[in-house]
C-alpha positions in Angstrom: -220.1 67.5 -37.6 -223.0 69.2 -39.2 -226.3 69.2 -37.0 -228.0 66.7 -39.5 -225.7 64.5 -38.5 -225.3 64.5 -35.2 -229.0 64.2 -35.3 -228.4 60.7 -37.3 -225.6 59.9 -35.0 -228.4 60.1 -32.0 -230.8 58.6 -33.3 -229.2 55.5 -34.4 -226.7 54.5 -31.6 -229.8 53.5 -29.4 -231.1 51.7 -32.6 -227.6 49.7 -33.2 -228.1 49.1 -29.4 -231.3 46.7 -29.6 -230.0 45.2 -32.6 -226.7 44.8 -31.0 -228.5 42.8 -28.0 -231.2 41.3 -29.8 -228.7 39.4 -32.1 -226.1 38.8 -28.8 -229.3 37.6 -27.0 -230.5 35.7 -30.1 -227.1 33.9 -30.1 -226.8 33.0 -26.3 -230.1 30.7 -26.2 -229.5 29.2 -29.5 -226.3 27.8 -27.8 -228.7 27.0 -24.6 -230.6 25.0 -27.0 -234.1 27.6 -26.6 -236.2 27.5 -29.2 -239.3 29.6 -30.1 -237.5 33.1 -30.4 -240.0 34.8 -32.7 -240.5 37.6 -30.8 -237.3 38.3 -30.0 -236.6 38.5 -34.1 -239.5 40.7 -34.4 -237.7 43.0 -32.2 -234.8 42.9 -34.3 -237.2 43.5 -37.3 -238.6 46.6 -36.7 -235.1 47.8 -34.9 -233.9 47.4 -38.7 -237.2 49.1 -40.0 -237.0 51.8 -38.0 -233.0 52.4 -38.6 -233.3 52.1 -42.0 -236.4 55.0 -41.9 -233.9 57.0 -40.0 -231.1 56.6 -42.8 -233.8 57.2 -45.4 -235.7 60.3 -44.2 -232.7 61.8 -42.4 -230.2 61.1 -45.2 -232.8 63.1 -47.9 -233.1 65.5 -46.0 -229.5 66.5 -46.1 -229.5 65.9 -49.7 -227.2 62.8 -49.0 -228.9 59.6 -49.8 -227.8 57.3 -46.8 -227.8 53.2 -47.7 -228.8 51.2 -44.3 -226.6 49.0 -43.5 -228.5 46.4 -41.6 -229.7 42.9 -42.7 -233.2 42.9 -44.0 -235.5 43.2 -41.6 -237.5 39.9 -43.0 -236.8 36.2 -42.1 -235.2 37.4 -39.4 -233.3 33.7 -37.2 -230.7 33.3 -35.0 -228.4 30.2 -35.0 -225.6 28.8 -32.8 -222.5 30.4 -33.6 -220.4 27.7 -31.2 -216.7 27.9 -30.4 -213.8 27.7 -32.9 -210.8 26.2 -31.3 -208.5 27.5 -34.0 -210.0 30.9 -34.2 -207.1 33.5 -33.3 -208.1 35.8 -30.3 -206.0 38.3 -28.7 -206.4 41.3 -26.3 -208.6 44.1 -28.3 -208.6 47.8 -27.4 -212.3 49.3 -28.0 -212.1 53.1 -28.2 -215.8 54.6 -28.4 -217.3 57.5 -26.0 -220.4 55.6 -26.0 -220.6 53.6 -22.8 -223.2 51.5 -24.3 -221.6 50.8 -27.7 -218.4 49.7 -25.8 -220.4 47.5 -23.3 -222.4 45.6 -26.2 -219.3 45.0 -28.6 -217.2 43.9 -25.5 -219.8 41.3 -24.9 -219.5 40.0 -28.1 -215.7 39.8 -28.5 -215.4 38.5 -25.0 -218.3 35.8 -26.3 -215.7 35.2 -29.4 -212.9 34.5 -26.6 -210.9 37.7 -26.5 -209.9 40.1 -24.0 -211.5 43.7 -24.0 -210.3 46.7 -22.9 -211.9 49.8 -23.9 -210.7 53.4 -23.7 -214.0 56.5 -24.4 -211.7 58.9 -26.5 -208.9 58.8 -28.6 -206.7 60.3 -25.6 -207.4 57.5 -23.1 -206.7 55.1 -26.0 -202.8 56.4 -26.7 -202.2 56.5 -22.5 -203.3 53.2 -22.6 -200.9 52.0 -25.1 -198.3 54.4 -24.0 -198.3 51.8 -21.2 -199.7 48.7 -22.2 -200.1 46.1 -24.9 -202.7 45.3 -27.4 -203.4 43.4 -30.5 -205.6 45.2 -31.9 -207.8 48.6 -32.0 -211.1 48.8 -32.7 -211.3 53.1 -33.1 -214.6 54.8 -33.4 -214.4 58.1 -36.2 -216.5 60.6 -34.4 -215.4 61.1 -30.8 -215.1 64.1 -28.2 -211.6 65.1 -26.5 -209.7 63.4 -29.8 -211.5 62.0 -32.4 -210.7 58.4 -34.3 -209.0 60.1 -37.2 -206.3 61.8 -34.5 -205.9 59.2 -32.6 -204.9 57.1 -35.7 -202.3 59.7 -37.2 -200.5 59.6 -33.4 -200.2 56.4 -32.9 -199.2 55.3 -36.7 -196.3 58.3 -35.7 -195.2 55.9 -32.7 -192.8 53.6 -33.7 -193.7 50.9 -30.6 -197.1 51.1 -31.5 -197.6 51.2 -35.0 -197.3 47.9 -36.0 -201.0 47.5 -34.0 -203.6 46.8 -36.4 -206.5 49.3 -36.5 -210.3 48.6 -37.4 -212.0 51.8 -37.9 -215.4 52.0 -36.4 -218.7 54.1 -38.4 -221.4 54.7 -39.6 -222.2 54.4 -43.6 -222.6 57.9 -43.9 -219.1 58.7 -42.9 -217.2 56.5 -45.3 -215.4 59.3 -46.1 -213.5 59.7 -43.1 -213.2 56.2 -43.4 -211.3 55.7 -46.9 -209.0 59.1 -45.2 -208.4 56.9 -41.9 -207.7 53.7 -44.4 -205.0 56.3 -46.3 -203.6 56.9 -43.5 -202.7 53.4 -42.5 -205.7 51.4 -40.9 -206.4 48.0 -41.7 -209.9 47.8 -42.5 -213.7 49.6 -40.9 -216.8 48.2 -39.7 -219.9 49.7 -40.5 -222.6 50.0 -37.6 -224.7 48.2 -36.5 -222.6 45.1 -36.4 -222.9 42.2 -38.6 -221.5 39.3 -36.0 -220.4 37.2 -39.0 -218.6 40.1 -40.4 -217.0 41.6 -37.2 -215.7 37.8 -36.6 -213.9 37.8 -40.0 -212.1 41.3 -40.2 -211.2 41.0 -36.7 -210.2 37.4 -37.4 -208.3 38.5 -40.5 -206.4 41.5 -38.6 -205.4 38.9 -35.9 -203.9 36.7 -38.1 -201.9 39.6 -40.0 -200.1 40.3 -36.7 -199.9 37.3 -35.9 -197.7 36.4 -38.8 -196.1 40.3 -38.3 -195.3 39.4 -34.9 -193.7 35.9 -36.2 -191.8 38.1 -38.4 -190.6 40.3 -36.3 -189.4 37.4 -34.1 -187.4 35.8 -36.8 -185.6 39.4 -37.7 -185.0 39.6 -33.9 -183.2 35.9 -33.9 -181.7 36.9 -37.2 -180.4 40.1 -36.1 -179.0 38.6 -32.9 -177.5 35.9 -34.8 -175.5 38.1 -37.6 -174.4 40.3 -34.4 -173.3 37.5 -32.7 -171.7 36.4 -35.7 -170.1 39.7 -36.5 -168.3 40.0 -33.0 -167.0 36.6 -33.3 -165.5 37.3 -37.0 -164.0 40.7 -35.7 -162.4 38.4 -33.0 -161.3 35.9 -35.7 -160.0 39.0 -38.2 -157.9 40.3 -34.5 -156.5 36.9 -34.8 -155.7 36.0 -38.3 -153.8 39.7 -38.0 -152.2 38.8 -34.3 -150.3 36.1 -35.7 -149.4 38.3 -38.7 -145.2 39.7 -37.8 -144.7 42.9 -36.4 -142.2 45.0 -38.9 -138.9 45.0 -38.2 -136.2 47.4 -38.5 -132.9 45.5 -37.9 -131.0 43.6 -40.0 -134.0 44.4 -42.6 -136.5 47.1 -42.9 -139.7 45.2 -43.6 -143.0 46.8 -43.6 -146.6 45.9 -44.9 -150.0 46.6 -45.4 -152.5 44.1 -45.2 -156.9 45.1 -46.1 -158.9 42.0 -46.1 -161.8 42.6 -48.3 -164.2 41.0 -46.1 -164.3 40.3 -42.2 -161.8 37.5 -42.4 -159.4 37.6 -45.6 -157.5 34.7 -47.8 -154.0 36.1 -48.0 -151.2 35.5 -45.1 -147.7 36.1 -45.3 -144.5 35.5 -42.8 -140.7 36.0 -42.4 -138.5 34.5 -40.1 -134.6 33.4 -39.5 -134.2 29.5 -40.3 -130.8 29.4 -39.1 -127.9 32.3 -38.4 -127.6 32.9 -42.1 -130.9 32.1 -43.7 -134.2 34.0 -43.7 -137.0 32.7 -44.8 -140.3 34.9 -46.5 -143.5 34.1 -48.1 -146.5 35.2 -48.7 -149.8 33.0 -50.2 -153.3 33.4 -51.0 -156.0 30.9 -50.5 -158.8 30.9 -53.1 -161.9 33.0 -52.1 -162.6 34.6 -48.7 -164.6 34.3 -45.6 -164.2 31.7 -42.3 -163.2 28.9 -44.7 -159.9 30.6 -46.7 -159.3 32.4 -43.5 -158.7 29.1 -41.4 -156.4 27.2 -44.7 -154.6 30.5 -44.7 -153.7 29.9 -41.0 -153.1 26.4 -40.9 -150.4 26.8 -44.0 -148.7 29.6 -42.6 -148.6 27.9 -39.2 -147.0 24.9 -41.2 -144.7 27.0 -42.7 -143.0 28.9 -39.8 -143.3 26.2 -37.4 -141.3 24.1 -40.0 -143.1 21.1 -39.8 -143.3 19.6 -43.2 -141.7 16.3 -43.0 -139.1 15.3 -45.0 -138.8 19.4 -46.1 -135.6 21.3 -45.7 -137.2 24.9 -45.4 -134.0 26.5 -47.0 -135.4 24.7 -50.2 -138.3 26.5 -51.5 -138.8 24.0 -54.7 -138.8 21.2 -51.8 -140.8 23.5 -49.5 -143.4 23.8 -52.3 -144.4 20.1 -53.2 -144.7 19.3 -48.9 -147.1 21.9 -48.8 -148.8 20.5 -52.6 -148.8 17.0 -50.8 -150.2 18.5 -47.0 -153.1 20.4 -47.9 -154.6 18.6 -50.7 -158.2 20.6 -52.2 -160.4 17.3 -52.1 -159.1 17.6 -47.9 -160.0 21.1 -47.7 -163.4 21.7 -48.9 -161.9 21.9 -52.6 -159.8 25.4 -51.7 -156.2 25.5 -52.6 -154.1 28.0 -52.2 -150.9 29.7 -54.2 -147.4 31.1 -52.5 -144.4 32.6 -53.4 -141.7 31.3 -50.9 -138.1 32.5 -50.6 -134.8 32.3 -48.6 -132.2 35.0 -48.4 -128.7 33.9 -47.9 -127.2 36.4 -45.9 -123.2 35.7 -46.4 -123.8 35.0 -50.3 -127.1 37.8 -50.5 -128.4 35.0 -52.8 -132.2 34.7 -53.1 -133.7 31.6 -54.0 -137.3 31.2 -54.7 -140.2 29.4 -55.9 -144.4 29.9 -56.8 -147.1 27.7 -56.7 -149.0 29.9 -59.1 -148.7 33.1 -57.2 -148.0 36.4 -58.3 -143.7 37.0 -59.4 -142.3 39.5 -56.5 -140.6 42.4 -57.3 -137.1 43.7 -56.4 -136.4 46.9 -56.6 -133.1 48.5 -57.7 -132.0 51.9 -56.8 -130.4 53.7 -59.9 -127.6 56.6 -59.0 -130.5 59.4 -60.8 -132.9 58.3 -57.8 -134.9 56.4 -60.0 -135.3 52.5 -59.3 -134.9 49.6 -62.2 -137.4 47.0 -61.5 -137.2 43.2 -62.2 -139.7 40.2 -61.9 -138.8 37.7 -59.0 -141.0 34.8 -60.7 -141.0 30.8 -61.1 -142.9 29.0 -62.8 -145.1 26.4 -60.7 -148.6 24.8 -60.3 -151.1 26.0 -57.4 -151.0 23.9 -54.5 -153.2 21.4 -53.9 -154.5 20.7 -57.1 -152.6 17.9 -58.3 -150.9 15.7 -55.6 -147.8 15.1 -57.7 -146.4 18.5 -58.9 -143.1 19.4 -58.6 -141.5 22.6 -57.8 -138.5 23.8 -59.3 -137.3 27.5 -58.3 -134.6 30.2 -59.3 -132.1 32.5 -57.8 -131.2 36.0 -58.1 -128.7 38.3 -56.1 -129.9 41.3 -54.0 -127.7 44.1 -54.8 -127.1 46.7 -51.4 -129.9 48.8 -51.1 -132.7 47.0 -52.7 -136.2 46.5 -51.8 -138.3 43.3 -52.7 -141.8 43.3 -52.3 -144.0 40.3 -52.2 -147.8 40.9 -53.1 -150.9 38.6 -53.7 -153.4 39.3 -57.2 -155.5 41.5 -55.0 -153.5 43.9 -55.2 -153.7 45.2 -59.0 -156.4 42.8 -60.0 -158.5 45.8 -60.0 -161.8 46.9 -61.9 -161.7 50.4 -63.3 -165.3 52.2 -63.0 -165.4 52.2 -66.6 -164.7 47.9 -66.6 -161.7 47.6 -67.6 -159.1 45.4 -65.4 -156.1 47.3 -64.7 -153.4 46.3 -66.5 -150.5 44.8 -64.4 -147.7 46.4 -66.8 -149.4 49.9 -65.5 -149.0 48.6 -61.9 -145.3 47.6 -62.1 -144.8 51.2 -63.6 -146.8 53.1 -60.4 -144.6 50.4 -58.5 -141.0 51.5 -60.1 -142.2 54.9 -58.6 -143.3 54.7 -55.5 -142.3 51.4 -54.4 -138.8 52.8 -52.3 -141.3 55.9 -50.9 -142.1 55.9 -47.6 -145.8 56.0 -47.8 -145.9 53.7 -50.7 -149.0 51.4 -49.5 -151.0 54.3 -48.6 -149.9 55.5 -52.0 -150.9 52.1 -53.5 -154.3 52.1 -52.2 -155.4 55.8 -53.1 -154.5 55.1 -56.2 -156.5 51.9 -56.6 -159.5 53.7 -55.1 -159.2 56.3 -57.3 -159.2 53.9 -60.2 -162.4 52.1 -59.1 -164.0 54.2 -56.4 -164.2 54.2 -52.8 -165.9 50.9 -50.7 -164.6 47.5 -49.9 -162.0 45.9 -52.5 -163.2 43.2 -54.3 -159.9 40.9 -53.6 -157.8 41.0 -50.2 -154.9 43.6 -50.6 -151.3 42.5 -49.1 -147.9 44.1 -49.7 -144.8 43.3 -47.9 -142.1 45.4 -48.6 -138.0 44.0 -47.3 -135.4 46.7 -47.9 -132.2 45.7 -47.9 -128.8 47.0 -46.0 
């Protein structure tokens, strides 16, 4: 600070002091009712003659015309300012070094119904909220120890603190460092002396700002609970849907799989189990979409199915299998979501397959040839999605399973893919990478890479199931 203005700075706090009081005092007997205040606004007057002298002369002097900031000093009345029972108050940190500044602006923010604390460097202002709580700062720019401008850049570096609004507090001369303390991230500045009507609406206005901040800030808190809560209980759900999935077995068939839902909680399910000594029953389906709805129809049908519960239904007849399921789980019953399967049953003393699709992908059986090479054939049906229309019928086929065969059953997901350049891939190209890989060992890992590498890595945009029977 150059000696000039320091000089100002001197000579004008005592100044902003008696028209500080004079307009504090002013207010407090117009609420009293006390009338015939003249001299007091004479006081007030020639307090703003005499600042705006020192502004004048002292301001040319340095070169640096300096505008007074006060009300004219003419017609000079003080009126009833009353309380506002909606006005927004809150807990206000002053930060001044001058013990009288702080004293005569606490008295009028306490007179506007706020609580004052006040801090006499930037220092004792940071402790203070270090350790305490505050709604907002009112920060004077030219203090000892650590001056306003500081103070501001620490605490807008402190992420528990920076949400606190921050009124800058100067004189006119040092708008400068007022538009650098505004840049660098207070809210808004008060000029001295203060104009009551103006410090009640820019404190009023920062109030409200944190008010609605701190509203804010309490929603994203409920919100961010709420998705956290929800995301525990969908990883529980997901640990379930995949709990009641069958563990691969190695005896009297291989049978392996991979399943990646591509959300939390997936569409696709799929089952095996022994109907009798000689029959064994698999099938895999895929309920439209993804999410907690598909998730629980995914359930409930493949509940149905292994429990063998459809009435009427003899589970070694997949046609008949089919149109229980069509009739069970209409869509108008469940939230308008169908579903479509591919259901089979291997007869182990004949190792004849019959099988039937409501809409579903064909499965694939795999053939080894005597080169090491494997023929590949289409395991398909013809047959309407279930649950759109109450009175399809299901009609299947059968195939034998020559020794040593594999048949895989898969849902769309699974070569329904989109290229990065767009393109769908072609499901001709996926039976090809199929006839391949599909009797290798690592062939879902193999799968997968290779769908990434087609479309790029993150989440797939369908769920991705393979199950994979090999045959004695």
């Amino acid at each position: 600070m150059s000696e000039l203005s320091q000089l100002r700075h001197d000579f004008r706090t005592p100044v902003n002091h008696i028209i500080g009081y004079s307009e504090l005092l002013g207010e407090e007997l117009a609420d009293r009712g006390v009338d015939g205040l003249e001299d007091l606004a004479k006081i007030r007057s020639a307090a703003d003659a005499l600042l705006k002298l020192i502004n004048t002369r002292l301001g040319e002097a340095s070169g640096v015309p300096v505008t007074a900031g006060a009300p004219e000093a003419a017609g000079v009345s003080f009126e009833r300012i009353g309380g506002d029972p909606a006005r927004i108050t809150g807990h206000i940190l002053i930060v001044d070094d001058n013990d009288s500044n702080r004293a005569l602006l606490e008295r009028q923010l306490v007179r506007q119904g706020h609580k004052v604390t006040g801090a006499a460097d930037g220092r004792e202002a940071l402790d203070f909220l270090a350790s305490q709580s505050c709604d907002l700062v009112l920060l004077d720019v030219m203090m000892p120890v650590m001056d306003g401008f500081t103070a501001l850049c620490e605490l807008k570096k402190s992420p528990g603190i920076r949400h606190i609004p921050v009124i800058m507090i100067s004189a006119l001369d040092e708008i400068e460092s007022v538009i650098r303390c505004i840049e660098a991230g207070a809210e808004d500045y008060l000029p001295k002396p203060f104009n009551p009507t103006l410090l009640r609406a820019r404190i009023g206005a920062c109030l409200e700002k944190k008010v609605l901040r701190d509203t804010e800030q309490q929603y994203l808190q409920t919100i961010e609970e709420t998705q956290q809560r929800l995301g525990s209980e969908l990883a529980e759900a997901a640990n379930y849907v995949r709990s009641i999935l069958p563990a691969p077995t190695a005896e009297p068939f291989a049978i392996d799989w991979s399943y990646v839902p591509s959300t939390e909680l997936g569409g696709d399910s799929f089952g095996y189990h022994w109907i009798d000594d000689d029959h064994f029953a698999l099938y895999l389906l895929d309920v439209c979409g993804h999410g907690v709805g598909a998730s629980l129809l995914s359930v409930s049908a493949i509940n149905v199915i292994r429990s063998g519960a459809l009435s009427g239904a003899d589970p070694r007849d997949p046609g008949a299998v089919l149109s229980a399921l069509n009739a069970a789980f209409p869509m108008e019953s469940q939230n308008n979501m169908y579903f479509t399967l591919w259901y089979g049953v291997y007869e182990k003393s004949t190792r004849t397959l019959r099988h039937c699709s409501g809409g579903h992908p064909p499965a694939l059986l795999l053939v080894p040839r005597p080169d090491g090479t494997n023929t590949i054939e289409e395991v398909r049906a013809p047959g309407m999605i279930l649950g759109i229309m109450p009175a399809a019928s299901y009609e299947g086929g059968t195939c034998t399973i020559p020794a040593g065969a594999s048949l895989i059953m898969l849902c769309d997901g699974t070569y329904e893919v989109r290229t990065r350049d767009g393109a769908m891939l072609e499901f001709d190209e996926f039976l090809a990478f199929m006839g391949e890989n599909g009797t290798k060992p690592d062939v879902f890992e193999r799968v997968l890479s290779w769908i990434h590498s087609l479309r790029g890595d993150g989440p797939l945009d369908d769920d991705f199931s393979l199950v994979r029977i090999r045959f004695p």
